[in-house]
C-alpha positions as CSV (number, residue, x, y, z in Angstrom):
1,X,-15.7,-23.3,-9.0
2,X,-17.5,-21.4,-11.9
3,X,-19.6,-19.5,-9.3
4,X,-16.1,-17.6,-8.2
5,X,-14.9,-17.3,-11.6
6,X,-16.9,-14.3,-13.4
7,X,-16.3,-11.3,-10.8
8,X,-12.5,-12.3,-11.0
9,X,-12.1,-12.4,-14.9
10,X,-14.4,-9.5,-15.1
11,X,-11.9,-7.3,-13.0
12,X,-9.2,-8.5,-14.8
13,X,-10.5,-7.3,-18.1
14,X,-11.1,-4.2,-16.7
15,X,-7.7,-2.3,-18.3
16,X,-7.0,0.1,-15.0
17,X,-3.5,0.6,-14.9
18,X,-2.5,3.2,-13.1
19,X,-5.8,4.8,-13.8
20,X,-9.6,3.9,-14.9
21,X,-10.3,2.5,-11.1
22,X,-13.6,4.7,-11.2
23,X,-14.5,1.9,-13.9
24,X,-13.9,-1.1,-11.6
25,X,-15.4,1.4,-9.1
26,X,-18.8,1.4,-10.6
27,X,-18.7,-2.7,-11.9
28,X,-18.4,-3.8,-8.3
29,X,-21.8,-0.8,-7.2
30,X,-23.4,-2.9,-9.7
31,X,-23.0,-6.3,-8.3
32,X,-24.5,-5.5,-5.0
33,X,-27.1,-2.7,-6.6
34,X,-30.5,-3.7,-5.1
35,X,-29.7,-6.2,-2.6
36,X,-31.0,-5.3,0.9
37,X,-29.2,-4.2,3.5
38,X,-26.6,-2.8,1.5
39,X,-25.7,0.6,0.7
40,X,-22.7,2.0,-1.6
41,X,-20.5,5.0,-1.8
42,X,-18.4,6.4,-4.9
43,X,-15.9,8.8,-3.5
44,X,-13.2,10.0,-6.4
45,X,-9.3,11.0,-5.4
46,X,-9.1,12.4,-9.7
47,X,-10.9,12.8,-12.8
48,X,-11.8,9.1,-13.4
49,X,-10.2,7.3,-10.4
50,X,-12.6,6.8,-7.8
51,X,-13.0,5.2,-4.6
52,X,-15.7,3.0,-3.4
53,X,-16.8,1.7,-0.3
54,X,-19.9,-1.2,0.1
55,X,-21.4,-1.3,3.3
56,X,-23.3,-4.6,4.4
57,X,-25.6,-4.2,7.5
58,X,-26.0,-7.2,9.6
59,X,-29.2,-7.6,11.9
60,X,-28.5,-6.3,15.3
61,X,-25.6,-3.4,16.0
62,X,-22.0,-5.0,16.2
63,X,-18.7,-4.0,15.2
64,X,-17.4,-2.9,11.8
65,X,-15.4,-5.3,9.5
66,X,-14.1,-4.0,6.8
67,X,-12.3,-6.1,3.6
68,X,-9.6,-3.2,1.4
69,X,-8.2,-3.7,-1.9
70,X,-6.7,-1.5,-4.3
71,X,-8.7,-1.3,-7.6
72,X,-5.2,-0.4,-9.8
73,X,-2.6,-2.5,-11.7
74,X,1.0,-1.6,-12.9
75,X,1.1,-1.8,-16.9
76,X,1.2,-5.2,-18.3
77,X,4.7,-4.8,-20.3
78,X,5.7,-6.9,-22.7
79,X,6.8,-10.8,-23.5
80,X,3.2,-12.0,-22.3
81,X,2.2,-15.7,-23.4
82,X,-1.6,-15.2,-22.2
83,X,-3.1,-12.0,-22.9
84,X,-2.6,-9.7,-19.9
85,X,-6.2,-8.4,-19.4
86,X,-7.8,-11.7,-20.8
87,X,-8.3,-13.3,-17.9
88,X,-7.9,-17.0,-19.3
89,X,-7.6,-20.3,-17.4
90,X,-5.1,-23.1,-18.1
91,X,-4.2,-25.9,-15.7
92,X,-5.9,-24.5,-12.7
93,X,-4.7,-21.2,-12.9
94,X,-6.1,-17.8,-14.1
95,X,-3.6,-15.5,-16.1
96,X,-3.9,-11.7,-16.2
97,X,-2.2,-7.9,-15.3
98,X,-3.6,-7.7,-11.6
99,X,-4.6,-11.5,-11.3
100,X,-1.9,-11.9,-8.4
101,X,-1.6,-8.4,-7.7
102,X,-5.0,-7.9,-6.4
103,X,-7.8,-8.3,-8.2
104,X,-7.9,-12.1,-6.6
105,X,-8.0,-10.6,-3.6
106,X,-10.7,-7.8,-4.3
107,X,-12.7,-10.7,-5.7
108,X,-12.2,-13.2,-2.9
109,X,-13.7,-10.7,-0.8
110,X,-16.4,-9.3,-2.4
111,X,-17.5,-13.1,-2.9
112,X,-17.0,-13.7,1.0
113,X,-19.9,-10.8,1.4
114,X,-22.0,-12.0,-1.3
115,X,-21.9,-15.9,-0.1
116,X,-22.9,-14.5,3.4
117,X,-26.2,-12.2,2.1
118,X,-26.9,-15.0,-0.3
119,X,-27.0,-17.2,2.8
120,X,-28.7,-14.7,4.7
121,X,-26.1,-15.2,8.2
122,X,-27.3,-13.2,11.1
123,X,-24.3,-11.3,11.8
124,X,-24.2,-8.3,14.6
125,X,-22.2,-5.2,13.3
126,X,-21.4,-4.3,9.4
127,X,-18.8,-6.2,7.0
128,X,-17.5,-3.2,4.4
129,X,-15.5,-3.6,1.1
130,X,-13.2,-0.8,0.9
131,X,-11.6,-0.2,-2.9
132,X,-9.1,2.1,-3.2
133,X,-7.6,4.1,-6.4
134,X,-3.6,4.7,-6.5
135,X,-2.2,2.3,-4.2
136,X,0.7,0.9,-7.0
137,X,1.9,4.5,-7.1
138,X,1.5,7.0,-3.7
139,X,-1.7,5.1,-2.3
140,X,-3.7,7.9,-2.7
141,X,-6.6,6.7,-2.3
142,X,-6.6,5.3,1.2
143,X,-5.1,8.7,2.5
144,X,-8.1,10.2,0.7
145,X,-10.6,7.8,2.5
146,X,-8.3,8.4,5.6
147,X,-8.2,11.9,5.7
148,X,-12.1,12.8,4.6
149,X,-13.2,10.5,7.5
150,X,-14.7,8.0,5.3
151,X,-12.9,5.1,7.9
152,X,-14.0,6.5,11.0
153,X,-15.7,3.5,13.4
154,X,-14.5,0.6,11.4
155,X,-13.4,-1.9,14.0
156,X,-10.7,-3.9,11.8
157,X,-9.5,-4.2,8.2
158,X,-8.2,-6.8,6.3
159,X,-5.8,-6.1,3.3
160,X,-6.6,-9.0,0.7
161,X,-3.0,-8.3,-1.0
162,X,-1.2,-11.5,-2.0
163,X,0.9,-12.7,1.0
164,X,2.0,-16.2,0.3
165,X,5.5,-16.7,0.0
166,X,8.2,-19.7,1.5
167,X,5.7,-22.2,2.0
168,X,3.4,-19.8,4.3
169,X,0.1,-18.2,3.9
170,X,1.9,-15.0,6.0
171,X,-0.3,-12.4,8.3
172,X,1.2,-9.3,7.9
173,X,0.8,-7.1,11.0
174,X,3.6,-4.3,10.5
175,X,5.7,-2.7,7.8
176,X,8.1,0.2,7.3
177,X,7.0,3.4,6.1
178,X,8.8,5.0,2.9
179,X,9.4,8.7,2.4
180,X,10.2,9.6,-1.5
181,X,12.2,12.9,-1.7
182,X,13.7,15.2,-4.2
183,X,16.5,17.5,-3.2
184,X,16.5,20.8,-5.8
185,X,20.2,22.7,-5.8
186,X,19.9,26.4,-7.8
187,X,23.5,27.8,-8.2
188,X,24.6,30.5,-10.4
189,X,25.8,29.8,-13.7
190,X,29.3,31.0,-15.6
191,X,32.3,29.8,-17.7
192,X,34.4,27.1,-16.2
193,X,37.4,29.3,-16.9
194,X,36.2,31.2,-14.2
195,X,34.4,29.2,-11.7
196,X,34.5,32.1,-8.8
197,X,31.7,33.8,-10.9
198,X,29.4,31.0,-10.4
199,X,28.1,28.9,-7.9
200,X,27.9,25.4,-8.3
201,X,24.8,23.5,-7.6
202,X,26.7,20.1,-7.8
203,X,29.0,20.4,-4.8
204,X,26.4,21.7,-2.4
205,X,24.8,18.5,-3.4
206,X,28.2,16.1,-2.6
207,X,28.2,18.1,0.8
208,X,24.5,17.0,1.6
209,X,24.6,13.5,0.4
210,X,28.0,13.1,2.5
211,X,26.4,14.7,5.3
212,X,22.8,13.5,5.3
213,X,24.0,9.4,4.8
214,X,26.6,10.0,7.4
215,X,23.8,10.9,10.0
216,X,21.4,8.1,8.5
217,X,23.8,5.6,9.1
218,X,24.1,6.4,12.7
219,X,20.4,6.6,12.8
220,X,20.7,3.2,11.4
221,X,23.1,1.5,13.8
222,X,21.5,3.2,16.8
223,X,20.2,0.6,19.3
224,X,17.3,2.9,20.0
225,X,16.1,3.4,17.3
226,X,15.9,-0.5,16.6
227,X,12.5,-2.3,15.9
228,X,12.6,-6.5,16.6
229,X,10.2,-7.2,14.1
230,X,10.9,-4.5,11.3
231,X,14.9,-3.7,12.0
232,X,16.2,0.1,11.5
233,X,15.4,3.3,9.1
234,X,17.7,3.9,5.8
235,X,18.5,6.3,3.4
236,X,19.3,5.3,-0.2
237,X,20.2,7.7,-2.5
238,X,19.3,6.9,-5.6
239,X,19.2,9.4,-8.5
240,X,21.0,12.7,-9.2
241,X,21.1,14.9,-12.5
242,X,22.8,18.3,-12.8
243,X,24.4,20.5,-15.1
244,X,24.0,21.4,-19.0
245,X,27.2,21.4,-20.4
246,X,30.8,20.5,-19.7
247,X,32.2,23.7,-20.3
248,X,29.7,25.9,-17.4
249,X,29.3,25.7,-13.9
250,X,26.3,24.2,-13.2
251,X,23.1,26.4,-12.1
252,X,20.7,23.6,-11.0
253,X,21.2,20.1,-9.8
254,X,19.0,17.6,-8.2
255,X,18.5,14.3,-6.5
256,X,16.3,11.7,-5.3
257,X,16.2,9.7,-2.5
258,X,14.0,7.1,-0.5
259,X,13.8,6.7,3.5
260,X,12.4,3.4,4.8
261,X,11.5,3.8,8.3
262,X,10.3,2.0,11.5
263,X,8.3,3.7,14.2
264,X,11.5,4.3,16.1
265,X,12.6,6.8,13.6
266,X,9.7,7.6,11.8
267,X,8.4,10.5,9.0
268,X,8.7,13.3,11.0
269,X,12.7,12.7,12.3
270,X,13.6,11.5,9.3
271,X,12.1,14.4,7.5
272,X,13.6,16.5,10.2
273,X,16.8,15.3,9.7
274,X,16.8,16.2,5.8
275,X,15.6,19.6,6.6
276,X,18.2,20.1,9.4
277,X,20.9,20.2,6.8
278,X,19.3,22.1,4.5
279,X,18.9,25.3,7.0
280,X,22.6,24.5,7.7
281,X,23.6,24.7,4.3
282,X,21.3,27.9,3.3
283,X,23.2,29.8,6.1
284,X,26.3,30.3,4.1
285,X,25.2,32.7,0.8
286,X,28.5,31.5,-1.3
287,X,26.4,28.1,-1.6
288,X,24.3,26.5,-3.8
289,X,20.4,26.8,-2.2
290,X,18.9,23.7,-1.7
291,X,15.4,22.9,-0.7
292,X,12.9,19.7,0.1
293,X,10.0,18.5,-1.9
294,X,8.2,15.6,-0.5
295,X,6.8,13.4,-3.1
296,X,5.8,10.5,-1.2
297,X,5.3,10.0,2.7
298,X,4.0,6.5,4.2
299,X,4.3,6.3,7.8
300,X,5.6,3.3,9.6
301,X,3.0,0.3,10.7
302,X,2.7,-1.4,13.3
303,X,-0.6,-3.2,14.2
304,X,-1.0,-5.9,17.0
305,X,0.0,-9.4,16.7
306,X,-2.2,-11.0,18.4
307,X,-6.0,-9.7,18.8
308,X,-9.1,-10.8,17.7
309,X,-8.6,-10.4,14.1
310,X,-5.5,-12.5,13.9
311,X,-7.0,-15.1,16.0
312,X,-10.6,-15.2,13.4
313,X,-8.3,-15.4,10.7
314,X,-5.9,-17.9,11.8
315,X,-9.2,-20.1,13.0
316,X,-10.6,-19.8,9.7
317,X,-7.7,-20.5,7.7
318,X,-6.6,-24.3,9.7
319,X,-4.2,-25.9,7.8
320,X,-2.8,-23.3,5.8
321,X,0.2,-22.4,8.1
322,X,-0.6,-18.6,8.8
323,X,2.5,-17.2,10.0
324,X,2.3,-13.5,12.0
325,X,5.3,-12.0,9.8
326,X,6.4,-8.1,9.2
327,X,6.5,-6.8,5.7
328,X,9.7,-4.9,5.2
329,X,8.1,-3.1,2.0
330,X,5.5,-0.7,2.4
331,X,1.5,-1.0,1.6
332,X,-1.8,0.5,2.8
333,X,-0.9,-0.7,6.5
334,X,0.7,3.0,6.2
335,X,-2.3,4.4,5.2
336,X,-4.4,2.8,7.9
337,X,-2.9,2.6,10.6
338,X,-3.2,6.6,10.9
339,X,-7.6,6.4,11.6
340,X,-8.9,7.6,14.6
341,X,-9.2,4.7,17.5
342,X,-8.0,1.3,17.9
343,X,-8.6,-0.2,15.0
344,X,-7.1,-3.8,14.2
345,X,-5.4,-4.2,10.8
346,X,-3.8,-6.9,9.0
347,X,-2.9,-8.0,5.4
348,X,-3.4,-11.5,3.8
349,X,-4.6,-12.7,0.8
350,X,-4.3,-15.2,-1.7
351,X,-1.5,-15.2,-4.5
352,X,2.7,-16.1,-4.5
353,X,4.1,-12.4,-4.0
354,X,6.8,-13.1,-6.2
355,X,3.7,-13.2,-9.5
356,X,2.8,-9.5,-8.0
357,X,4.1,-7.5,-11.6
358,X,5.6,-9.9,-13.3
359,X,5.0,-11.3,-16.8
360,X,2.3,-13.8,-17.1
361,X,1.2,-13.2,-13.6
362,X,-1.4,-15.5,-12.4
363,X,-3.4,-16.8,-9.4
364,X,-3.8,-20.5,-8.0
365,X,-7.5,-20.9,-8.5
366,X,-7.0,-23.6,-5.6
367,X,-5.4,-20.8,-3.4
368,X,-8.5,-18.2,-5.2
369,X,-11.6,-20.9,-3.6
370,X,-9.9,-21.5,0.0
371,X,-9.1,-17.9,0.7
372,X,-13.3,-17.1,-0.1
373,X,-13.6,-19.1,2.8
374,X,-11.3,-18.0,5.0
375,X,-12.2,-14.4,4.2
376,X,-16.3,-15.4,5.3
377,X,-15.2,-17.2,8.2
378,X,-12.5,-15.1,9.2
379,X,-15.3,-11.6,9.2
380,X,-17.9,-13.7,11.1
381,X,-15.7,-15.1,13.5
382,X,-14.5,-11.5,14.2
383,X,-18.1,-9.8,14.4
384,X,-19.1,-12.8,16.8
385,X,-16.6,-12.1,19.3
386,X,-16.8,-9.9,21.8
387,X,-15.7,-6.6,23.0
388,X,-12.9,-7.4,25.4
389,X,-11.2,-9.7,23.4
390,X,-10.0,-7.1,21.2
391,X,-6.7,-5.8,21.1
């Protein structure tokens, strides 16, 4: 067990909440600095946050494997019993901001790669470790790595997030997308003796949320726009501020709102169907004007459940009841599932999801060891098989 220990604690001391990921960035370059074979990448998303990706080439040309994990952790809070970025051990389990929530996961995988050079396994193909800056808030990162082409050729990737939950070790294969949204409303102000002077931002804002909901939740009962494994899109609105003073019609107003959606009915209606209403209330000048602002926008994901990927890991991983299941949250399957090609994605990893951001989060270091394994067998059994069994 001690050989798997130091990466993990070291990551967990590594204070990158929300930010310092360039840090964890340049700890993991320096584990696999000088090994043969092996060549590393930096690539930053913001002053301090960087990227990395590790690649690992195997001895004859193959397919691309690739392990992901985000390199940031929510803040640790408060009410802690173990110190939150101390990475201590008590009664088989390791305490610490991120533990669960995925430095476990980063680890596990980066000791799967380093058990395999270290054992110096043929392998055809390449086995990568993707790290990625921002995923807690807007998954930046992976868009960046996404979009600059970083990902293009990789085969399959495996999301090491913690997936265990209800007595399963659960495959994720799909979740819904979630579009973050504010809604601006700029009236004209006046006295609210005399309303008809002004123009108030507030009601134009009633109309749309009556309006827009009213439409989502026909969207939302609409047979055809139903998905079996991840249900329907929804609107939630879910914060709204206007106004400076009870006596004065109020000039500005605004709200926020999140759209979870399934492929059916995905970014581009749903964002459509905001913007729809918008036009129609800008046509009438006696209204407040309202306009869009994205601030978030994670497409829906769905990957296959059942190809080559699914069946290495559920090989690997005998005994742990994998179940296939569909996450109704979002993660970097959104990201993902938007490269070039058919490439096979899936998330599991070890940890209880219910310890992801809570206080006194921990990992099973019993879960920790057997998911090492998996996660070795699981990328050789994947770069062994052949080309038609893919999805």
């Amino acid at each position: 067990m001690e050989k798997y220990l130091k990466i993990l604690q070291d990551l967990v001391r590594i204070e990158s909440v929300n930010d310092h990921e360039r840090q964890v960035a340049e700890y993991i370059e320096g584990i696999f600095k000088g090994r043969d074979r092996v060549e590393s990448q930096i690539i930053d998303s913001y002053p301090g946050r960087a990227n990395i990706i590790v690649k690992v080439k195997g001895k004859r040309p193959g397919k691309i494997f690739a392990f992901s994990g985000h390199l940031d952790v929510v803040a640790s809070g408060e009410g802690w019993t173990h110190p939150p970025f101390g990475g201590e051990i008590q009664d088989g389990k390791l305490y610490g901001r991120g533990t669960c929530d995925m430095k476990a996961g980063v680890a596990a995988s980066i000791y799967a790669i380093l058990d395999i050079l270290e054992e110096d396994r043929d392998f055809p193909g390449e086995i990568w470790f993707i790290g990625t800056v921002g995923e807690e808030i807007g998954m930046q990162g992976a868009l960046d790595l996404v979009e600059g082409g970083y990902l293009d050729g990789v085969d399959a990737i495996l999301i090491s997030e913690p997936t265990k939950r209800d007595g399963e070790n659960q495959a994720i294969f799909a979740c819904k997308g979630s579009i973050m949204y504010t809604i601006q409303s700029q009236g004209r102000s006046a006295h609210s003796s005399m309303p008809d002077l002004g123009i108030n931002s507030i009601l134009a804002l009633s109309d749309y949320i009556h309006q827009v909901q009213e439409e989502f939740d026909q969207v939302t009962a609409n047979p055809a726009y139903q998905n079996k494994d991840l249900g329907s899109t929804i609107n939630v609105f879910s914060m709204i501020q206007g106004g400076n003073q009870v006596n004065s019609v109020p000039e500005k107003a605004w709200l926020k709102g999140n759209i979870r959606t399934v492929p059916e009915f995905g970014s581009d209606k749903a964002i459509g169907l905001l913007q729809d209403f918008i036009e129609k209330n800008n046509q009438d000048p006696t209204r407040a004007s309202l306009s869009l602002e994205l601030d978030q926008v994670l497409d829906p994901a769905q990957a296959g459940r059942d190809n080559a990927l699914i069946q290495a890991l559920k090989k690997a991983g005998q005994g742990k009841n994998i179940q296939v299941r569909p996450l109704i949250g979002a993660c970097e399957l959104c990201r993902y599932i938007n490269l070039p090609g058919e490439v096979q994605l899936l998330v599991y990893g070890p940890g209880l999801t219910k310890n992801a951001h809570v206080v006194d989060e921990y990992i099973e270091l019993d879960e920790y060891l057997d998911t090492i394994e998996i996660f070795k067998k699981t990328a050789l059994d994947f770069l062994g098989r052949p080309e038609e069994n893919r999805d």
